[in-house]
N, C-alpha and C positions, 0 to 999 in steps of 0.2 A: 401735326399739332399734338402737343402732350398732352394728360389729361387735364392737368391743371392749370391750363390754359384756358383762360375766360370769354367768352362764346362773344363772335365778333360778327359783325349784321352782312349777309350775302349784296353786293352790289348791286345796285336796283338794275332791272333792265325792263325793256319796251316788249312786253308781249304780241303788240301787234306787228314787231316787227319780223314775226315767223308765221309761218303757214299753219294752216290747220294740221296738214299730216304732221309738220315738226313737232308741233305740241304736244296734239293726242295719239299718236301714232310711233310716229320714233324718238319721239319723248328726247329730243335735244337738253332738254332743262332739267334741272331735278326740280325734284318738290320744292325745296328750299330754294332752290333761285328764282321759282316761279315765287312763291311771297318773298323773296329778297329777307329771308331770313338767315339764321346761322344753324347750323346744325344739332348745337347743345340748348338750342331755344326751348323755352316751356310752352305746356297748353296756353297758355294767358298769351305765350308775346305768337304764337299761331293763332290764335283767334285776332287778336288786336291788327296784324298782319292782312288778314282774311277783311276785316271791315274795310283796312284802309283802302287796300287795293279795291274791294267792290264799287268803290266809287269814282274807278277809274275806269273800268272794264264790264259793271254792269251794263247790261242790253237795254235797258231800258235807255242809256246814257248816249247809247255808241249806234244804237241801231241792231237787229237781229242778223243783219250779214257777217257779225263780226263776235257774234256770241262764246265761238268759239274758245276765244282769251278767256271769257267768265266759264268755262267749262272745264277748262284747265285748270283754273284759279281755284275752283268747287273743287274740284279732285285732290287738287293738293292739300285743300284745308280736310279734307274728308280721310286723307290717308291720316295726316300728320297730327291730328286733336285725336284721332283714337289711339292708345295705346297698343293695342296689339298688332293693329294695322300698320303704325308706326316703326314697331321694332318688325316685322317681318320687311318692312321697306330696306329699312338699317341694313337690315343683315345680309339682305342680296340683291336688291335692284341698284340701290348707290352704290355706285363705281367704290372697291377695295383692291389695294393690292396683296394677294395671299403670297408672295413670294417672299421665302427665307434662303438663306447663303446657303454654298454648299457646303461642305464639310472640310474638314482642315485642310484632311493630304489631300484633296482636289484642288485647295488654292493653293498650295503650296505648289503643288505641280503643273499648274496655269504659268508659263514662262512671260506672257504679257501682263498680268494682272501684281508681279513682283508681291504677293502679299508675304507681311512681317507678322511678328504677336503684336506689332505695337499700333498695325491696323484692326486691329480687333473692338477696339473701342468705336471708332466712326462707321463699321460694318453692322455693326449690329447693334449698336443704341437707336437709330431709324426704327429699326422693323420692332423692336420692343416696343417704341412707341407710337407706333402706327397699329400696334394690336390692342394698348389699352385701350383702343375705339370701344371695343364689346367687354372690358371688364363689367363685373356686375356692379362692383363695389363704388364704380363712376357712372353708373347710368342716371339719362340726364334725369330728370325732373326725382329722383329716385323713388320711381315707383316699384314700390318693391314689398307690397303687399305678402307675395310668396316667401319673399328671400326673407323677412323678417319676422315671417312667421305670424304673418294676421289674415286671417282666411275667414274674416268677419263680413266681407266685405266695404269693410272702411277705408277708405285713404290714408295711409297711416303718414305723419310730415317726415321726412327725413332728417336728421342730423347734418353737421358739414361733414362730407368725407372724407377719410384719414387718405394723404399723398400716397402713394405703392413706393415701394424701395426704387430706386436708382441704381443703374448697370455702373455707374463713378469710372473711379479711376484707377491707374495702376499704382498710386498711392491708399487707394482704399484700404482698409483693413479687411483682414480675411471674414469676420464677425458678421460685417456690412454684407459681402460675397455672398457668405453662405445662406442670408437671408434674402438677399434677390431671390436668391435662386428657386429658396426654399417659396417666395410670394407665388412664383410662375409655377412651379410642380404642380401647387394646388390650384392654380388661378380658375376660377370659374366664371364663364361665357354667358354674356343674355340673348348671342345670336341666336336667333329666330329661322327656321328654313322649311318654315311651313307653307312662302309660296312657291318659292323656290322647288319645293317636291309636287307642290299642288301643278306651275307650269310644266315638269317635268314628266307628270301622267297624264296630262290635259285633261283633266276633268273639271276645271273651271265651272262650264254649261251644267257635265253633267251633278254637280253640287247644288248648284243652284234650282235647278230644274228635275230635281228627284223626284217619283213619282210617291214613295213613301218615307216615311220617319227611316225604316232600316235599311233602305238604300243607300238614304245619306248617311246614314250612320256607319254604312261599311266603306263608300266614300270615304269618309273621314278618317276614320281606323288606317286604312292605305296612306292615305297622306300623311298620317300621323309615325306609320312607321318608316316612310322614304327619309321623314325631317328627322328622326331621330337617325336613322343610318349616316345622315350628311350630317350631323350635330356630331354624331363619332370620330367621323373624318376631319370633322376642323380643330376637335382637341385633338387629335394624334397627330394632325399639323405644329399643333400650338405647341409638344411634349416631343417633337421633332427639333420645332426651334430650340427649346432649354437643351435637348440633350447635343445636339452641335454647339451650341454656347457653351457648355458645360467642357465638352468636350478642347474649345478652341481657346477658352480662357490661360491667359499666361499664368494668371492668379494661381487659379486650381492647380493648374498645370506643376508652378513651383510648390505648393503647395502640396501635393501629392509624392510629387519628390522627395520632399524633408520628411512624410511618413514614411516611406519605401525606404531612405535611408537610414530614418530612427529603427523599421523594423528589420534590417539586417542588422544592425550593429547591435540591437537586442538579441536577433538568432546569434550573431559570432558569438556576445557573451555567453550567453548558455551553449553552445558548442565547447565553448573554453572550456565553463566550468564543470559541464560533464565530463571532457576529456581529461581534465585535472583531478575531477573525483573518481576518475577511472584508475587513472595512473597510483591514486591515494588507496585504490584498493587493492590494487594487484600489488603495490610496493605490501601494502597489509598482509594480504594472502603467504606471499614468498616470503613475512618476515613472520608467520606462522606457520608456515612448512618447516623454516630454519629449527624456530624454537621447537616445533615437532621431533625433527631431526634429532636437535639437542638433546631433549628432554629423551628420545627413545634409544638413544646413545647412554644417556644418563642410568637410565633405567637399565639396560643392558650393561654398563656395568656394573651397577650396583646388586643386580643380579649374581655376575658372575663373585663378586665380593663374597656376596652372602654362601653360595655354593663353596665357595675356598675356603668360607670361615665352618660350613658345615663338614667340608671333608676334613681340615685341621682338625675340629671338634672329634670328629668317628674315630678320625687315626691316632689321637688322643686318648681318647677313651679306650679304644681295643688294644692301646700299648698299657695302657696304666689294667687293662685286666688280664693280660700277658702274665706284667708285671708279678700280680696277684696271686694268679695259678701256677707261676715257675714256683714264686718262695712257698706257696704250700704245698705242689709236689715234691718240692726239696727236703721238705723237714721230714725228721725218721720218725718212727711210730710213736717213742716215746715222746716227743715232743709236742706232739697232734694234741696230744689229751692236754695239755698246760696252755693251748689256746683257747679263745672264748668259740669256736666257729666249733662246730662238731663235724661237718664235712666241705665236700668244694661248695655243694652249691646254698647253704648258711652265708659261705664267704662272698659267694657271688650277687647274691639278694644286696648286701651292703656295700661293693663294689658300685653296684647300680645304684648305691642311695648319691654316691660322692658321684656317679656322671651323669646322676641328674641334676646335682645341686653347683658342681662346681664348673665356671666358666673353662674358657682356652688359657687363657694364663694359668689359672689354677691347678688344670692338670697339668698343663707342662711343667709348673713350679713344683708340683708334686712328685711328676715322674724323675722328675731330676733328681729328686732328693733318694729316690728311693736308689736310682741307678750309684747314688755315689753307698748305700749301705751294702754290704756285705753278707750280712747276717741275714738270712731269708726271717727271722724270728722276729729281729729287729722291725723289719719292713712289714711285717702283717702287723706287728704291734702298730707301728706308726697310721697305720692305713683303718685298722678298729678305731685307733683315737679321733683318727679324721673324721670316722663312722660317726661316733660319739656326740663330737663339736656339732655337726649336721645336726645331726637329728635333734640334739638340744635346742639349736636354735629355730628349728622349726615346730619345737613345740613351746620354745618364747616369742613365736609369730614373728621373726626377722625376714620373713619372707614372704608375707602376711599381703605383701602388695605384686607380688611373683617378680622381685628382685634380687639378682640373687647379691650378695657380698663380695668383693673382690677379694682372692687368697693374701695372703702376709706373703715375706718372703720363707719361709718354711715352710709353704705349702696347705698351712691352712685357711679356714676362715677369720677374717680380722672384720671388724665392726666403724665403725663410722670415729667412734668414740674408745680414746686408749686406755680400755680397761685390757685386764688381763683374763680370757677366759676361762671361765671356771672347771677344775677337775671332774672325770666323771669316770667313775671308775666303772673298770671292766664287769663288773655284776650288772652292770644298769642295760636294760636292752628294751630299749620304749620300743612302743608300737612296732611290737613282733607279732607277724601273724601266725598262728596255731597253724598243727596239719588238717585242724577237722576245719576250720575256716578257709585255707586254700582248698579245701574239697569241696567244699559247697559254693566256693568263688567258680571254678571250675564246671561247677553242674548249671550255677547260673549263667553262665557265661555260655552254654550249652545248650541250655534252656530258651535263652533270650534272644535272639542273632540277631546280628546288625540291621539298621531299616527303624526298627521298631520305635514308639512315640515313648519319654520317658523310664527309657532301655536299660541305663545306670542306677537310674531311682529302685525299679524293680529289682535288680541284681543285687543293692545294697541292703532290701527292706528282705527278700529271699536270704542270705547268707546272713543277718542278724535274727530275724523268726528260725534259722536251723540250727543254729550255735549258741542262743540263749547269756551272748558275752554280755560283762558288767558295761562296759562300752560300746555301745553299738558304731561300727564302723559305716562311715558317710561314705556318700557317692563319689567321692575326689579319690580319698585311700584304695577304692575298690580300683577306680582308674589306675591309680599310680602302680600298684602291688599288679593288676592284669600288665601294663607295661614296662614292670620289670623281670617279670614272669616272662612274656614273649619277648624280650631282647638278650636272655639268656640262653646260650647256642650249648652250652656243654650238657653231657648227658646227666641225670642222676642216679648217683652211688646206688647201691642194693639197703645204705643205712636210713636213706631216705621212707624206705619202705613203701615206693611207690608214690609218694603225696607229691614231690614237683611230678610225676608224668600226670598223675590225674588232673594238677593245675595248669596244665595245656589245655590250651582250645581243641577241639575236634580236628579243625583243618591247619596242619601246619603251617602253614604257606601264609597263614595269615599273620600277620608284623604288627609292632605298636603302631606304626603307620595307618594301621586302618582302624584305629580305635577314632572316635570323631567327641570331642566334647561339646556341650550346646555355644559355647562361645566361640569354640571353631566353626557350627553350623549358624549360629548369626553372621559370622563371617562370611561364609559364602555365601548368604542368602541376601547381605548388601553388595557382597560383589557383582551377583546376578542381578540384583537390580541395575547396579551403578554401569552394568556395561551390557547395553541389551543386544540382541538376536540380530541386530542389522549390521551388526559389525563382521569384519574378517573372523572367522570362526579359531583362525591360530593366535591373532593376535586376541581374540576375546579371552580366551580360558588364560593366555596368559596374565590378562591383568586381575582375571580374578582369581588366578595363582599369588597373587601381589598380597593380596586382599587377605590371605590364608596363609598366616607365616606356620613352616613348618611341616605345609601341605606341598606335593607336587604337583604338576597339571595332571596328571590319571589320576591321580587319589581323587582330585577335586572333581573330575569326569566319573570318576566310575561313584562318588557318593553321589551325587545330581541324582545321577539314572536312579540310586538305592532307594532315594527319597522319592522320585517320581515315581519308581513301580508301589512304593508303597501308599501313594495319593490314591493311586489309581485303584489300585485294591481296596478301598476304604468306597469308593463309589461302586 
């Protein structure tokens, strides 16, 4: 019977027509069929029950041989009008069936019992509702003082109780399912098995018959912990049935399935799309190796470009001072005096001004011109005038942004703009430096050695406080004049009187190369940043060779160290 099945009256029967031992003894009847009551009956229809019958069965009626039937009749109305007496009845003396199904793969493998999923429903809709006997939620008269939370001692009336979900069908919706299921997880039991534990230790007598309060009190304690031990057991019964249901449902069953295969077709796609974002990065990787590649191809030749165009440049340069020093060893003595240069190395100081000033084209276009002149006379005139033009225009700032002009086609400099450049005759000889100024360039230059903070500055502010000139000579002149000083190989004359050897450096060996200006040490000091210490140590110095036009990779090594010993010496 379900729960909501409405309580139907036990069929009368004849008490006298069983023995005393049936009645009181082996108890043939339940309580209920002894009042011909129903099981979901109330205290009112037990008592009402209990008068009507007294008057079939009372002794006074029947005679005392037969008392028995009203002894029976008393017991029953004495268990079932109490409550507690009542549910401990319920819960273990009237006949229950505790059995649940086995387990799937056990019916499955039952070759007699042929069970399908689609036996599932008349397996186990039964035992569900042969268990809501003891839900709380259905207990009859709903005395439920505890459960509802009144500990007043009041009776408190019950509401109608809400129907529990239904096992349905294989039409059900899953929504339905999961709330069965969820009802039974939690279901909570009013079974009672506190005589049940009480017949279990027979202490019955000794309860009754205690000889103090904490005899029976520890009595009681015992009994009360057997009834909870077997109250464990019948929910883990009860959590036994849900988890084989749970287990044998076609529902869940399908239903589990469709997650299983939603969650691989979830894992493939992220499998995909990492194996795709793999592929997107290693294709990335190789196509920055390539452009590494490229780019270090690139750079190596542009390298080697730039070395072609420096050696063009030298070999340029040292044919056009060949050039120089053939036609003024050529000319006779007389002739010497009618030039502006008074010895080679006059000629050679201005030599250096045009291989400082003039590009690769320009000397070649100049060397050309000179190789088609003849006249060694001719050709140093031509090569003073070049002098000339230079130095004009560098003290009309034409180079003012360190560009130089591209030559004309004879060889000199030509201007953005077709004016024709101005004459400058042979008397003019701008910024020439004196002997007494290359002597104290010389001492500072001596004075000062490389390393040093603001090296230039001092050497400039030294030879202007020594020479007292109406123009004091800057820190750039000083550069320029010490680097054309040291790229001067030939010796000087006896006319010189000494003043180019005094304006050597101390150490030979040292080249304009290892002169450093501060825009060449900002240069290296972003190159050293831009390419730190974790890098290949060959390829590092070369890119900050890059960074340094004009520097090599030693130069650029051996100044690091000059500036580093000199950090360190300041700490």
């Amino acid at each position: 019977m379900s729960a909501t099945t409405p309580p139907v009256a036990s069929s009368k029967v004849d008490l006298f027509e069983y023995t005393e031992e049936q009645l009181l003894e082996e108890k043939v009847l339940t309580h209920y069929e002894i009042l011909g009551i129903s099981t979901f009956c109330s205290q009112d229809d037990v008592k009402k029950a209990f008068r009507r019958s007294s008057l079939k069965y009372h002794p006074d009626k029947h005679g005392h041989d037969k008392d028995y039937a009203f002894l029976a009749l008393k017991q029953a109305h004495d268990t079932l009008y109490d409550h507690e007496k009542r549910q401990a009845y319920d819960s273990t003396t009237l006949p229950f069936d505790d059995a649940i199904p086995p387990p799937r793969d056990k019916l499955l493998q039952d070759d007699l019992l042929l069970y399908k999923d689609n036996d599932f429903y008349e397996l186990y809709r039964p035992v569900f509702e042969r268990n809501l006997r003891f839900d709380a939620n259905l207990r009859p008269d709903a005395v439920g003082n505890a459960k509802n939370g009144n500990h007043n001692g009041k009776k408190k009336k019950a509401g109608k109780a809400k129907a529990p979900p239904t096992l349905g069908d294989a039409d059900t919706p899953i929504a339905q399912v999961h709330a069965f299921y969820e009802y039974w997880i939690h279901f909570e039991s009013w079974r009672d098995f506190s005589a049940q534990a009480t017949d279990e230790l027979q202490v019955e007598n000794e309860l009754e018959n205690a000889e103090s309060r904490f005899e029976k009190r520890w009595i009681q304690k015992e009994i009360d912990k057997r009834a909870k031990q077997l109250k464990k057991t019948e929910m883990s019964r009860i959590q036994l049935l849900v988890e084989r249901a749970m287990e044998a449902d076609p529902r869940l069953r399908k239903f589990r399935q469709e997650q299983l295969a939603a969650k691989e077709q979830a894992k493939r796609e992220r499998q995909e799309k990492a194996e795709q974002q793999k592929i997107q990065a290693q294709l990335e990787h190789e196509r920055q190796q390539q452009q590494e590649v490229v780019d270090r191809q690139r750079r190596a030749e542009e390298k080697v470009t730039r070395e072609q165009q420096k050696k063009h440049i030298r070999k340029a340069r040292q044919s056009l001072r060949k050039m120089a020093s053939a036609s003024f060893e050529s000319l006779e003595s007389e002739q010497k005096s009618s030039i502006v240069w008074a010895d080679t190395y006059d000629m050679n100081l201005d030599v250096e001004v045009l291989c400082t000033n003039l590009d690769l084209t320009g000397l070649q276009s100049l060397a050309q011109e000179l190789e088609n002149i003849t006249c060694p006379k001719e050709s140093l005139t031509m090569i003073h005038q070049e002098v000339l033009v230079a130095k004009q225009r560098e003290t009309d700032g034409d180079f003012s942004n360190g560009e130089q002009s591209s030559p004309s086609h004879n060889g000199t400099f030509s201007t953005k703009e077709t004016t024709t450049s101005p004459v400058v005759t042979p008397a003019l000889k701008p910024n020439l430096w004196t002997k007494e100024e290359l002597s104290a360039l010389a001492k500072a230059v001596k004075k000062y050695p490389p390393g040093g903070s603001s090296r230039w500055e001092q050497i400039a502010l030294f030879v202007n406080n020594l020479c007292k000139q109406d123009e004091p000579r800057s820190k750039e002149e000083c550069i320029e004049k010490y680097n054309n000083v040291a790229k001067t190989h030939s010796k000087p004359t006896e006319s010189t009187n000494g003043v180019a050897a005094a304006s050597e450096p101390e150490n030979s060996s040292q080249s304009n190369e290892d002169v450093w200006t501060a825009e060449q040490d900002q240069q290296l000091q972003d190159g050293l940043a831009a390419n730190p210490a974790s890098m290949d140590k060959n390829e590092r110095w070369t890119a900050i060779t890059e960074c340094v036009p004009g520097k090599s990779k030693k130069q650029c090594v051996q100044r690091f160290k000059v500036i580093r010993d000199a950090l360190k010496k300041k700490k």
